[in-house]
C-alpha positions in Angstrom: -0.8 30.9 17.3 -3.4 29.0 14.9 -2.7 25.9 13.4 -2.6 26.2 9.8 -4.8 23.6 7.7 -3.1 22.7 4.4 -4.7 21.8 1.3 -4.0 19.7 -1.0 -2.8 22.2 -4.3 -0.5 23.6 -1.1 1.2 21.0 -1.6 3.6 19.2 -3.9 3.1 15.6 -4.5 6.1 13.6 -5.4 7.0 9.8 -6.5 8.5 7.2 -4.7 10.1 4.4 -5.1 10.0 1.2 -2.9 11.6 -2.3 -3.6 9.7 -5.3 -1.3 12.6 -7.7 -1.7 13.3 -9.5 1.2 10.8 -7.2 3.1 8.2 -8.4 5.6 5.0 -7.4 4.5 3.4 -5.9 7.6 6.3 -3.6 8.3 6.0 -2.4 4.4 2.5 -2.1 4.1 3.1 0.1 7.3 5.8 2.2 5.9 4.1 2.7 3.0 0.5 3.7 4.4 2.4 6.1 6.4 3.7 8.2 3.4 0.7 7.6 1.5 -1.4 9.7 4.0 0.9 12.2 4.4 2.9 11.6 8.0 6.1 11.9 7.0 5.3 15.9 6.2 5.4 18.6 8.6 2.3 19.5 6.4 0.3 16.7 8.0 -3.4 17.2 7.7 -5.4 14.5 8.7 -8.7 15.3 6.1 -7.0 15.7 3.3 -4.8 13.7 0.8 -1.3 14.8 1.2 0.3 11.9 0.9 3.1 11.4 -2.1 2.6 8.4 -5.0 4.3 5.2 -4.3 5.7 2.7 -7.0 6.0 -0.5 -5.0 8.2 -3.0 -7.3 9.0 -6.7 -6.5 5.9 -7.4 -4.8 6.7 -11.2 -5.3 9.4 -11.4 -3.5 8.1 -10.0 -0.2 8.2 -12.2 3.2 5.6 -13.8 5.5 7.2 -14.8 8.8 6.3 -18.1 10.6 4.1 -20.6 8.4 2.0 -17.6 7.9 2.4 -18.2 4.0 0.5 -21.5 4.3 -1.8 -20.3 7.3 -3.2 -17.1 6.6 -6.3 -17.1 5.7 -8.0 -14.4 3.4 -11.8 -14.1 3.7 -13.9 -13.3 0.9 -17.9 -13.7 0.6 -19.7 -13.9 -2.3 -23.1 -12.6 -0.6 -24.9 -16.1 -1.4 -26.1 -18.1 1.0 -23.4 -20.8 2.3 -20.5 -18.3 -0.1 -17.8 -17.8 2.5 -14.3 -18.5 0.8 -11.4 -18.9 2.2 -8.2 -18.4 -0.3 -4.8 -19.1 1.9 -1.9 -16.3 1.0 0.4 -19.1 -0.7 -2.4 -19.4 -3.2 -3.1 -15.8 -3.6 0.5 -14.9 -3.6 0.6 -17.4 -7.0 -3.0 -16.1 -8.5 -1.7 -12.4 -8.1 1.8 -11.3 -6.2 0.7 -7.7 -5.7 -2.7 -8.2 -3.9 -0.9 -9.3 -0.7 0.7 -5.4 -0.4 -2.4 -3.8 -2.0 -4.6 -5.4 1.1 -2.2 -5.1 3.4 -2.0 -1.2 2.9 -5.5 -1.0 2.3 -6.5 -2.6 5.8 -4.0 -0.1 7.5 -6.0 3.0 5.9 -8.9 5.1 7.0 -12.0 3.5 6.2 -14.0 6.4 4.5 -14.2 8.5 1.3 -9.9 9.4 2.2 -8.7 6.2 2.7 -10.5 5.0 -0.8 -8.8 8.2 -2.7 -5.7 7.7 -1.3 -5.3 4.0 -1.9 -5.6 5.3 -5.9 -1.9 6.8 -5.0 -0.3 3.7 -5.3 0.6 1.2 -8.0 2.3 -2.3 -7.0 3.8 -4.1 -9.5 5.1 -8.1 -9.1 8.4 -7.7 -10.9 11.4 -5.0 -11.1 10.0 -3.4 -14.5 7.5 -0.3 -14.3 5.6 1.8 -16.1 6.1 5.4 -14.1 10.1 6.0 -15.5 8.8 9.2 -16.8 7.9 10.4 -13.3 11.5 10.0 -12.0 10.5 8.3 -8.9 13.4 9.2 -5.9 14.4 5.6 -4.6 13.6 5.4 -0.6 15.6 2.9 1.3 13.4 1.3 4.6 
Protein backbone atom coordinates (compact mmCIF):
# COMPACT_ATOMS: atom_id res chain seq x y z
CA UNK A 1 0.00 0.00 0.00
CA UNK A 2 1.55 3.64 -1.02
CA UNK A 3 0.91 6.57 0.80
CA UNK A 4 -0.84 8.96 -1.26
CA UNK A 5 0.65 12.69 -1.49
CA UNK A 6 -2.14 15.28 -1.87
CA UNK A 7 -1.97 18.44 -3.57
CA UNK A 8 -3.20 21.33 -2.92
CA UNK A 9 -6.20 21.76 -6.01
CA UNK A 10 -7.07 18.01 -4.29
CA UNK A 11 -8.27 19.70 -1.94
CA UNK A 12 -11.04 22.04 -0.79
CA UNK A 13 -10.22 24.87 1.30
CA UNK A 14 -12.84 26.20 3.57
CA UNK A 15 -13.43 29.27 6.17
CA UNK A 16 -13.43 29.39 9.70
CA UNK A 17 -14.42 31.10 12.14
CA UNK A 18 -12.78 31.64 15.61
CA UNK A 19 -13.76 34.09 18.48
CA UNK A 20 -10.52 34.89 21.09
CA UNK A 21 -12.78 36.07 23.91
CA UNK A 22 -11.77 34.94 27.02
CA UNK A 23 -9.18 32.67 25.30
CA UNK A 24 -5.55 32.22 26.41
CA UNK A 25 -3.45 33.10 23.68
CA UNK A 26 -0.89 30.19 23.51
CA UNK A 27 -3.61 27.56 23.46
CA UNK A 28 -5.28 29.73 20.40
CA UNK A 29 -2.47 30.52 18.53
CA UNK A 30 -1.96 26.60 18.81
CA UNK A 31 -5.36 25.60 17.80
CA UNK A 32 -5.25 27.76 15.14
CA UNK A 33 -1.72 26.91 13.61
CA UNK A 34 -2.93 23.44 13.73
CA UNK A 35 -5.76 23.96 11.18
CA UNK A 36 -3.91 26.33 9.29
CA UNK A 37 -1.34 23.70 8.20
CA UNK A 38 -3.66 21.23 7.60
CA UNK A 39 -3.66 18.53 10.74
CA UNK A 40 -7.00 18.42 11.38
CA UNK A 41 -7.39 16.52 7.73
CA UNK A 42 -6.88 13.01 7.05
CA UNK A 43 -5.40 14.64 3.90
CA UNK A 44 -2.40 15.82 5.92
CA UNK A 45 0.63 16.52 3.80
CA UNK A 46 3.35 18.00 5.47
CA UNK A 47 4.91 20.10 2.03
CA UNK A 48 2.11 21.54 1.03
CA UNK A 49 -0.55 24.12 2.13
CA UNK A 50 -3.64 22.32 3.05
CA UNK A 51 -4.59 24.09 5.69
CA UNK A 52 -8.33 25.98 5.63
CA UNK A 53 -8.62 30.13 6.12
CA UNK A 54 -9.20 31.29 9.53
CA UNK A 55 -11.16 34.61 10.56
CA UNK A 56 -9.88 35.22 14.02
CA UNK A 57 -12.35 38.03 15.58
CA UNK A 58 -11.94 39.70 19.08
CA UNK A 59 -8.38 39.63 19.15
CA UNK A 60 -8.59 42.32 22.02
CA UNK A 61 -10.08 40.44 24.27
CA UNK A 62 -7.74 37.49 24.42
CA UNK A 63 -5.89 36.49 27.85
CA UNK A 64 -2.27 36.38 29.13
CA UNK A 65 -2.01 34.32 32.33
CA UNK A 66 0.17 35.45 35.28
CA UNK A 67 1.55 39.13 34.98
CA UNK A 68 2.64 38.03 31.63
CA UNK A 69 0.68 41.08 30.21
CA UNK A 70 3.12 43.52 31.96
CA UNK A 71 6.21 41.03 31.71
CA UNK A 72 6.50 39.78 28.41
CA UNK A 73 8.82 41.16 26.53
CA UNK A 74 8.76 41.41 22.59
CA UNK A 75 12.17 41.85 20.93
CA UNK A 76 12.59 43.83 17.89
CA UNK A 77 16.04 45.15 16.37
CA UNK A 78 16.31 47.86 14.20
CA UNK A 79 19.82 46.54 12.63
CA UNK A 80 21.67 49.83 14.06
CA UNK A 81 24.22 49.70 16.25
CA UNK A 82 22.99 49.84 20.09
CA UNK A 83 18.86 49.33 18.18
CA UNK A 84 17.57 46.52 20.40
CA UNK A 85 13.93 47.34 21.50
CA UNK A 86 12.09 45.93 23.78
CA UNK A 87 8.05 46.71 23.50
CA UNK A 88 6.19 44.84 26.70
CA UNK A 89 2.71 43.00 25.39
CA UNK A 90 0.53 45.58 27.51
CA UNK A 91 1.87 48.17 25.15
CA UNK A 92 1.64 46.26 22.07
CA UNK A 93 -1.74 44.90 22.97
CA UNK A 94 -2.84 48.91 23.03
CA UNK A 95 -0.62 49.90 19.72
CA UNK A 96 -2.26 46.97 17.74
CA UNK A 97 -4.66 44.09 19.49
CA UNK A 98 -4.18 41.56 16.66
CA UNK A 99 -0.28 41.40 16.49
CA UNK A 100 -0.27 39.46 19.79
CA UNK A 101 -2.29 36.24 17.79
CA UNK A 102 -0.56 37.15 14.42
CA UNK A 103 3.07 36.38 16.26
CA UNK A 104 1.96 33.99 18.28
CA UNK A 105 0.76 31.70 15.33
CA UNK A 106 3.53 32.79 13.32
CA UNK A 107 6.30 31.58 15.87
CA UNK A 108 4.34 28.21 16.07
CA UNK A 109 4.81 27.75 12.14
CA UNK A 110 7.46 26.22 9.89
CA UNK A 111 10.10 28.61 9.29
CA UNK A 112 10.51 28.36 5.41
CA UNK A 113 8.86 29.26 2.14
CA UNK A 114 5.37 27.09 3.78
CA UNK A 115 5.16 28.52 6.91
CA UNK A 116 5.36 32.24 5.19
CA UNK A 117 2.44 31.17 2.50
CA UNK A 118 0.45 29.85 4.98
CA UNK A 119 0.49 32.57 7.55
CA UNK A 120 -1.26 34.65 4.31
CA UNK A 121 -4.41 32.17 5.26
CA UNK A 122 -5.30 34.06 8.07
CA UNK A 123 -6.85 37.45 8.88
CA UNK A 124 -7.18 38.70 12.69
CA UNK A 125 -9.30 41.30 13.34
CA UNK A 126 -9.44 43.32 17.02
CA UNK A 127 -13.25 43.58 17.20
CA UNK A 128 -16.47 41.30 16.42
CA UNK A 129 -17.07 43.04 12.87
CA UNK A 130 -15.33 41.37 9.60
CA UNK A 131 -14.95 41.82 6.32
CA UNK A 132 -15.16 37.87 4.95
CA UNK A 133 -19.42 37.54 5.54
CA UNK A 134 -19.43 36.68 1.87
CA UNK A 135 -17.32 33.57 2.47
CA UNK A 136 -19.81 32.12 5.07
CA UNK A 137 -17.28 31.20 7.50
CA UNK A 138 -18.60 27.79 9.67
CA UNK A 139 -18.20 29.02 13.35
CA UNK A 140 -15.71 26.43 15.36
CA UNK A 141 -16.12 26.22 19.06
CA UNK A 142 -12.35 25.43 21.00
Amino acid sequence: MKTKSYKNTDIEKKWLLLDASNKTLGRLSAKISSILMGKNKAQYTPHNDLGDYIVVINAEKVKLTGKKMTDKMYFHHTFYPGGERFTSAEAKMAKDPTSLVTMAVKGMLPKNKLGRKILKNIRVYAGPVHQHTAQNPEIVEL
